[in-house]
N, C-alpha and C positions, 0 to 999 in steps of 0.2 A: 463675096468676100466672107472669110471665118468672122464666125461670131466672136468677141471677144466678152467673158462676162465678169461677174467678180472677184476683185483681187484683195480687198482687205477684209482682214477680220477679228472682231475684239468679241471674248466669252459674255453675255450675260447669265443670270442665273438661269431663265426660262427660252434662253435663245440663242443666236447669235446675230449680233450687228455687223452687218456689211455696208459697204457704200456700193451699189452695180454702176455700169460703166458711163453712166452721166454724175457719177458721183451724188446721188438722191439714196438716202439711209433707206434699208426696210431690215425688215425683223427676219429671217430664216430658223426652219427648227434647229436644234441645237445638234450642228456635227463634232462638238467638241469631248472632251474631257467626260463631261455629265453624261454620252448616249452609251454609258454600262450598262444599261438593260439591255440593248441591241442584242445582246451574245444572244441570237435564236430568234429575236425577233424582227421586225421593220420597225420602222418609227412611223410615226401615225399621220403623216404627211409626204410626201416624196415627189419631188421633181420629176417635171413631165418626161417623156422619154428622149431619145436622142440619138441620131442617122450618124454612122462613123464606115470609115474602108472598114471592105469584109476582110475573109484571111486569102482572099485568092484577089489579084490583080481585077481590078472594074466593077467588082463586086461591092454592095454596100450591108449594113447590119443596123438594126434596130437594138440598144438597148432599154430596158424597161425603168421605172422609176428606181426602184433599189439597185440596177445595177449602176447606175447613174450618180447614186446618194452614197454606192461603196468606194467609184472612182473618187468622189467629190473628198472622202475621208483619205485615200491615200493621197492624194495631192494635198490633203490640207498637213496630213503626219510631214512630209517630205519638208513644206514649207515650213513648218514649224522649227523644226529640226535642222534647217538653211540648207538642206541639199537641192541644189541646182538640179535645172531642170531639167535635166538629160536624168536621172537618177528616179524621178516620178516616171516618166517613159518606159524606163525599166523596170519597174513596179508595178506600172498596168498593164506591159506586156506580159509579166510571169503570171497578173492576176487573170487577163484572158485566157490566158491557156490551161491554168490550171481549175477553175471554175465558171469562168466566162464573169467575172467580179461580183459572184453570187456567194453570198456567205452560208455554204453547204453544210450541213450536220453531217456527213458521210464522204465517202470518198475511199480509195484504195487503201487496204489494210482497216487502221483507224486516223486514216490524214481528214482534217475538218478545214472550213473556215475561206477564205477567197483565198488562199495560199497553199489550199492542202496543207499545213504543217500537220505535224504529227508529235502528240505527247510524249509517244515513245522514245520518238527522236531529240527528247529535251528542249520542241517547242515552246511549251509552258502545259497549263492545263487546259483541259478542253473549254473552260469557261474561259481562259485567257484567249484562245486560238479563235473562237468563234465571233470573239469583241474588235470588230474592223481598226481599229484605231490600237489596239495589241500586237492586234499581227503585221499590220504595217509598220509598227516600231521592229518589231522582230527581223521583217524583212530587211527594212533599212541597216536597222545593229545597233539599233541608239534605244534599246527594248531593257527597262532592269529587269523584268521575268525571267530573261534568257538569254545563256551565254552564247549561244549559237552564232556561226557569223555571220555576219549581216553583209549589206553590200558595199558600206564603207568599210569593211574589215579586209576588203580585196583589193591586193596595190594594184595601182592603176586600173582602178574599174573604172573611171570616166573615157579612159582609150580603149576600153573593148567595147566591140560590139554590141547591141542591143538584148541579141541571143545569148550570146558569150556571158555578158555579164549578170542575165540573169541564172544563166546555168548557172554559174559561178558560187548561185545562193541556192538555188533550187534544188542542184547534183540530180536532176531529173534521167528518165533512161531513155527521153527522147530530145536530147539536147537541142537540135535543130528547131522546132517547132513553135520556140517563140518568135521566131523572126519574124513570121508571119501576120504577127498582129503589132508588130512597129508603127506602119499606119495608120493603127485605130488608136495606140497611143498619144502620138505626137498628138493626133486630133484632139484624143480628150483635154492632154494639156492644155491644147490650143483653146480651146473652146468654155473651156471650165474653168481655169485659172486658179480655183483651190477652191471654190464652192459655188454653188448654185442655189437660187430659190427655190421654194417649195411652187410647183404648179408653171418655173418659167419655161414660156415657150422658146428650145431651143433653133427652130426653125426659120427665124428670120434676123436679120442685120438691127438694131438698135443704134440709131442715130442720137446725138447728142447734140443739144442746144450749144452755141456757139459760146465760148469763154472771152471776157474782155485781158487781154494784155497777162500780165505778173498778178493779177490781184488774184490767183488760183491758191485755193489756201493751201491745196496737198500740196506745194512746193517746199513746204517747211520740214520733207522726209527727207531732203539732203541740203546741207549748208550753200548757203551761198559763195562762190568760188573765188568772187574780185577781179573775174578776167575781164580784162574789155567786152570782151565777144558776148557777154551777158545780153547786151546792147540789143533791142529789137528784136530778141526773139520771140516766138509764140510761148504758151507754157509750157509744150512738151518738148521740146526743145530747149526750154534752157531747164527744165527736168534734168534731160539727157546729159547735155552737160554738169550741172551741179551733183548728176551723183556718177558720171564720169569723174570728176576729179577728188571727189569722194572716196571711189570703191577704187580710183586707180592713182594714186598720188605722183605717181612719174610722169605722168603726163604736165606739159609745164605750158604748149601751145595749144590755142584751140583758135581755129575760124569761124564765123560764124555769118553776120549777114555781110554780101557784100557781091556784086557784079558778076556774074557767070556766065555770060552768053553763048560758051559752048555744049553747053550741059542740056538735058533733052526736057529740063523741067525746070521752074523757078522757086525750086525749094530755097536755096542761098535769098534769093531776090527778096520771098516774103517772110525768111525769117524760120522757114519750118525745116532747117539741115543746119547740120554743124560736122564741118573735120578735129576730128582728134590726132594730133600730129605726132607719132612714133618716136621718141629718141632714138638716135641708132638703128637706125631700122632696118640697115644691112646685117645687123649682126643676129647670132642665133637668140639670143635675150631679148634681142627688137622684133623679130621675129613672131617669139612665143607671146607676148606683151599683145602685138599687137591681134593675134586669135584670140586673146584670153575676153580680151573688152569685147570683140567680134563678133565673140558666142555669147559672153555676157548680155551684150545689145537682145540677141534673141530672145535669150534663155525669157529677159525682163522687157518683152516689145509688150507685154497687156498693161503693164504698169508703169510705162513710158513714153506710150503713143507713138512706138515705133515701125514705120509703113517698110521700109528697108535697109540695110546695109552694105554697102562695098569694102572688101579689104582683099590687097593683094590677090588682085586679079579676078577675084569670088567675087558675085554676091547674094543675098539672100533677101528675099521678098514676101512679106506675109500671103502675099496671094498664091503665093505657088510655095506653100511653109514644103507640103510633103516631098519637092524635090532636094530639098538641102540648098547646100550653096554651089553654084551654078558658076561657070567660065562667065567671064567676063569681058570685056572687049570695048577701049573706049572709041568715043564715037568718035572723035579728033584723029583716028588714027595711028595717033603717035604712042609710042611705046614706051615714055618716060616713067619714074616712081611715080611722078607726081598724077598722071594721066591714067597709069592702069592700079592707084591708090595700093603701092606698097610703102608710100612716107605717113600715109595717115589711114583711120578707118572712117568712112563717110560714115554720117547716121541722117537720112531723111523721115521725118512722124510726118503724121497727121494735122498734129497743129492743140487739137486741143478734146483729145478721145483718152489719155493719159492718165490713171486714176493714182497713183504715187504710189509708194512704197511703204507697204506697212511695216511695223516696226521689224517683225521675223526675215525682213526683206532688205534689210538697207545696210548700205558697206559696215561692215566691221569696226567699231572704235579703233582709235590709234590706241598705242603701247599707252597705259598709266592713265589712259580715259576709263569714268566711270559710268556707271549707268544708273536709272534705279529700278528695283526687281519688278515690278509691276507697269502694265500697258498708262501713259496716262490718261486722264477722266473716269479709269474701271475701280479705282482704291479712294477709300479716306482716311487720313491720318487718325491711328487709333491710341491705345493707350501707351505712354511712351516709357521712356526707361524711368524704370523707379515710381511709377506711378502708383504702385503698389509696393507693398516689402515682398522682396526676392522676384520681379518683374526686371528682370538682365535686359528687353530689349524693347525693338520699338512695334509697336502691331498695327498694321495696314488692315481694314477689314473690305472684302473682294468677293467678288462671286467666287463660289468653289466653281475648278475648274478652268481660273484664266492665269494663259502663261505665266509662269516664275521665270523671270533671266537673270543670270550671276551679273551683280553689280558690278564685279572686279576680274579681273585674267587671274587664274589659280590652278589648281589641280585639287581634286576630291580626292579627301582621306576619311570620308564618311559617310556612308550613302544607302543608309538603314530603315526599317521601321522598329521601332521601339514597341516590346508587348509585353506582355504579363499575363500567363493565362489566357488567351487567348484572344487579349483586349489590348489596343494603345492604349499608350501610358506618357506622362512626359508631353515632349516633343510631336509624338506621333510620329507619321513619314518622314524622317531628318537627311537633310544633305548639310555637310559642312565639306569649305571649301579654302584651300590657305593661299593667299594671297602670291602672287610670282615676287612682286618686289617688296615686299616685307612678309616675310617667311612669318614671326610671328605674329600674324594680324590672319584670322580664324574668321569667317562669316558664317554664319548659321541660316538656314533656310529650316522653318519649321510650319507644322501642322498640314503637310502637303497630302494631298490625294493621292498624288502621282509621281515618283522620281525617273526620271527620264535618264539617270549620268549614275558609272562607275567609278568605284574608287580608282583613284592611278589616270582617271581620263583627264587633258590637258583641257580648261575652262575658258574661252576669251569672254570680255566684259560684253554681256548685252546677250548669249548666247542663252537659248531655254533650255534649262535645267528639269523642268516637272512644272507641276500646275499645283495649284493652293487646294485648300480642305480644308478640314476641323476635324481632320485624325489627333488622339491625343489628349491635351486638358483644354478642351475647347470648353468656355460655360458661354451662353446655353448650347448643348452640342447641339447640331443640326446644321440645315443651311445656313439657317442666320446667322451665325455663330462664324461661319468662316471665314478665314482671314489667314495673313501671313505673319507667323511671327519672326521678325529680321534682327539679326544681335551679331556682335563683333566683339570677336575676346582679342586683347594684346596680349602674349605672355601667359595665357590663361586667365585675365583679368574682364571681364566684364565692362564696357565703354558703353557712351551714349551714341550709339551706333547715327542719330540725326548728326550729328558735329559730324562723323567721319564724312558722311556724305556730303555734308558741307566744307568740309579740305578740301575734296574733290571736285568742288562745282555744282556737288547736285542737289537739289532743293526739293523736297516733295512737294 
């Protein structure tokens, strides 16, 4: 069976906190925000190597610890940034082919870096291109260095092909040639999940001590539903569910434990399956609904404990990830929706291998849901509005380097660094962002490292915007020093930006 390894992850200053796939903390080096020195060098630890399909059918490939720890960054950018997992796929295919995910100082003409970008071609600069965690924004589009277009800048690149789409970003002059390493892709995905340990060995399956019932704390990454069908499930399975109804609100039926006898397994029986039942599911809107969860189920089987899925007539099996989704044929015979599952999309797990959903991970707030900018347990409430004369806001202090997400749905009308001389000043890295349903209510995102969001780009509540710093009037400037400073003007006016988040529910 694919290994499956870690899926969450919160910046420390000296590292990163993961939970791996028995949900047991450990420390990894830090693939985040802080590995700026990387541009040219390794980091001084790196996960063991790891066996994937070669480029030719039956063939296999070795790659080494850096190339390992380059995949391990563009799956963590992808996830960062909520792009689904077909979109990493295509990011380690274009990185295989055009470096083998080796962060090159050379290449054709002067293209650098696991993407060959090239400074001339308005990549950014060679110290940009060469910093894995840059060029992988670039690739994706979600990069402030550069306007170049990325992979979401291409309509409908989730329905192209693997090759296709990443030509798409590459314009390479041998378009066909990523195809080839689709298989090594999925694999990494599969196998990697957005990051790995320093030294883990990829080589063998990792079993996990059994979990008692619901008392799984990660179930708290999606709300609880109220459907009956909650009822005797395993925890990955009522996962499954709770953030099925979650990421898919139309869904209104679900099944859950209950009598099967024709079925070739007693997943219903012990609780470890649930049907998610299609409205309309003749129609083309029922249809599309019901792939979108289908492939969702996949995209999130590491973080879900999910063993397989059925849906209209497909289905798909982590054992056999590399063939896709597969004809289907049920065993009954009969040819009904309900028998070859075009009324519902089956989800059978594991039972209890499911590590949840980190925050970069989990359905989208509704419309006028807020959030708050920071991971919780990473921040502590810092100096607050007015705690000072001319102190506008409230300051969180965080490790430089851990996600910012816009508290509120908006669009960016500012998305700058402030300097003077060649020094921040002010603010430092500033995103301001105006709110969708009160135009005059202004959120400010200050002292960032990093800004991830254009102006004019559309913001939902909870999305990452950039990562914290102490660019600016940070005192004492440094690490210690850094933090976020968060403010909300009305009108132009300056508010105790804690009350707003408390109108909205949210409490630091």
């Amino acid at each position: 069976m694919a290994v499956v390894l870690v899926i969450a992850v919160a910046t420390r200053q000296a590292g990163v906190a993961v939970l791996n796939q028995c949900g047991a903390a450990a420390v990894v080096d830090d693939l985040g925000a802080q590995a700026t020195a990387y541009a040219g060098s390794r980091p001084q630890t790196l996960p063991g190597p790891v066996t994937v399909p070669g480029a030719r059918p039956g063939t296999t490939m070795t790659l080494t610890g850096e190339q390992v720890s380059n995949a391990a960054v563009v799956i963590f950018e992808g996830k960062t940034h909520r792009l689904p997992a077909y979109g990493w796929v295509v990011a380690l295919a274009a990185a295989l082919q055009e470096s083998g995910i080796r962060n090159l100082g050379y290449g054709d003409r002067d293209s650098e870096g696991i993407f060959q970008q090239r400074p001339s071609a308005g990549w950014g600069t060679s110290a940009q291109i060469r910093n894995p965690h840059l060029a992988a924004q670039a690739f994706y589009g979600v990069a402030a260095h550069t306007h170049n277009r990325g992979l979401v800048d291409i309509p409908g690149w989730q329905q192209l092909s693997v090759a296709d789409a990443a030509q798409a970003v590459q314009r390479s002059a041998f378009p066909s040639a990523y195809a080839k390493w689709e298989a090594a892709a999925r694999n990494l995905v599969q196998r990697l999940g957005g990051t790995v340990a320093a030294g883990e060995d990829l080589s063998v399956s990792q079993a996990c001590p059994d979990a008692s019932g619901a008392g799984d704390g990660q179930l708290g990454s999606c709300p609880a539903s109220g459907l009956p069908a909650e009822h005797g499930l395993t925890p990955d399975a009522l996962r499954v569910l709770r953030c099925a109804k979650a990421a898919f609100p139309a869904i209104e039926t679900v099944y859950g434990v209950g009598d099967r006898p024709a079925n070739t397994d007693d997943d219903h029986q012990t609780g470890r399956a649930v049907d998610l039942m299609i409205p309309d599911h003749r129609t083309p809107a029922g249809v599309a609904l019901g792939w979108q969860i289908a492939r969702w189920m996949r995209d999130h089987h590491a973080q879900l404990g999910v063993h397989y899925v059925i849906w209209a007539a497909r289905i798909w099996n982590i054992d056999r990830d590399s063939e896709g989704w597969r004809n289907y044929a049920s065993i009954t015979g009969r040819n009904d929706d309900t028998s070859l599952h075009y009324d519902h999309v089956h989800v059978s797990v594991f039972g209890t291998r499911g590590t949840g959903l980190p925050p970069t991970e989990r359905p989208p707030l509704s419309a006028g849901e807020w959030s708050m900018p920071l991971p919780p347990g990473n921040y502590r409430v810092g100096c607050g509005f007015g705690c000072y004369a001319g102190h506008t806001g409230q300051d969180f202090p965080v490790p430089a380097g851990t996600p910012v997400a816009s508290t509120d749905s908006g669009t960016v009308i500012r998305s700058e660094a402030l300097r003077r001389g060649g020094r921040y000043v002010s603010y430092g890295n500033l995103i301001v962002i105006r709110d969708t349903r009160n135009p005059a209510m202004k959120v400010y995102y200050a002292h960032l490292s990093q800004r991830d969001v254009r102006v004019g780009q559309t913001i939902r509540a909870g999305q990452i915007i950039g990562r914290s710093g102490y660019t600016g009037h940070v005192i004492p400037a440094g690490p210690r020093g850094a933090h976020l400073h968060y403010e909300i003007r009305i009108d132009g006016t300056p508010v105790d930006p804690i009350r707003i988040l408390a109108d909205h529910g949210v409490h630091p």
